[in-house]
N, C-alpha and C positions, 0 to 999 in steps of 0.2 A: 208974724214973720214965719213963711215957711223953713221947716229946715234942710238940712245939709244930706246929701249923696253918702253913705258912707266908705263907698269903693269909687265914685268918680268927683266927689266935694264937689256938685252943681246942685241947684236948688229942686227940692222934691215935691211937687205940687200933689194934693189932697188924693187928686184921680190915678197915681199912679204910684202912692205910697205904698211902701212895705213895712210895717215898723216890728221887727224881730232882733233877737239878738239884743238889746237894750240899746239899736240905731233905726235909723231911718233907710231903706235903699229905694232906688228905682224900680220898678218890677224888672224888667231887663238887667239890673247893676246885684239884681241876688242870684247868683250863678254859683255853683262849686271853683271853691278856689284851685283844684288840680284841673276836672275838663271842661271848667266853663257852661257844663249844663245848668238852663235854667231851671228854676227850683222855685216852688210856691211853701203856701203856709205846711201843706202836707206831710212833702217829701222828703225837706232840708234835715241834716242834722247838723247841731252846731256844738263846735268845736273850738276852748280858745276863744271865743264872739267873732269867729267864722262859719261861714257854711260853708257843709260838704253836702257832697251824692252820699247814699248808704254804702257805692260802691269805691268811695273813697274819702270814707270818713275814717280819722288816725286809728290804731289800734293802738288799746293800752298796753304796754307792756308790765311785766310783775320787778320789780325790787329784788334783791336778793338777800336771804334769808342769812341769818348771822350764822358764821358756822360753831354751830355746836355740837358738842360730844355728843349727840346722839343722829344727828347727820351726817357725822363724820365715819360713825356708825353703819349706819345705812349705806354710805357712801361704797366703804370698803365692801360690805356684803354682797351692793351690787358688783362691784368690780367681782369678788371669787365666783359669781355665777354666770357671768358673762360670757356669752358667747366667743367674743371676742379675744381674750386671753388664751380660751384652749387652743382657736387657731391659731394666734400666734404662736403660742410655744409649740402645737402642728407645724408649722409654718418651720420656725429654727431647728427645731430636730430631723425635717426632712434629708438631708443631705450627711446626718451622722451617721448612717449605715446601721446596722442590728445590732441587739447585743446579743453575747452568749447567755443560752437557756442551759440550768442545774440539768445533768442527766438523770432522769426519770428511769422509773422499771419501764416504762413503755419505750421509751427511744431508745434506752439497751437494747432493748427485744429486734426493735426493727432495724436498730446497725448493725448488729450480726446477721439479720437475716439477708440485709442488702449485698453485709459482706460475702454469705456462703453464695448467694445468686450470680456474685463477682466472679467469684474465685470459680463455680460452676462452668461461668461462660467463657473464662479462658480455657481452662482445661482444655474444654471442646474445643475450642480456637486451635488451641496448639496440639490435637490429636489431630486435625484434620489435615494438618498441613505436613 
């Protein structure tokens, strides 16, 4: 007795069997389950005891790792080195305006000297008039 279609359950005669996957299909009935391209002994990957195209065979995804003190670790380190965080707190302190700088022997020097340049150019101002 010939056997069974595995994707269409009609009978699969000898000339047109495909036996893959641990079934039997049509050559026509072994297609990729997402685009329906047909697929020989070569190209198929199988998935599940389905076939797929290479270009639409599932990808595995990974599990996630128990969180342990030493990922938790990790975790945090990347966070302080992150890009991320400096712009943010960039980001917040934008709009707080500057703070006052200690005065310096240098800033002394040059607010006196702003100021005699001040005081200079009115003099002038008010001599001329």
């Amino acid at each position: 007795m010939n056997p069974l279609c595995a994707r269409c359950g009609k009978i699969v005669y000898p000339t047109e069997k495909v036996n893959c996957l641990d079934k039997n299909w049509h050559k026509g009935c072994f297609h990729c389950e997402v685009c329906k391209m047909t697929l020989n002994m070569k190209n198929y990957k199988g998935y599940e005891k389905k076939p797929y195209c290479s270009a639409h065979y599932p990808k595995q995804s990974f599990t996630i790792v128990t969180d342990t003190p030493e990922n938790r670790r990790l975790k945090q380190q990347r966070e302080l080195q992150s890009q991320v965080k400096y712009k943010k707190d960039f980001e917040e302190s934008k709009g707080r305006g500057f703070s006052t700088v200690c005065d310096t022997p240098e800033l002394q020097r040059l607010r006196k000297s702003q100021e005699q340049i001040s005081n200079v150019c009115r003099s002038v101002t008010y001599a001329d008039q």
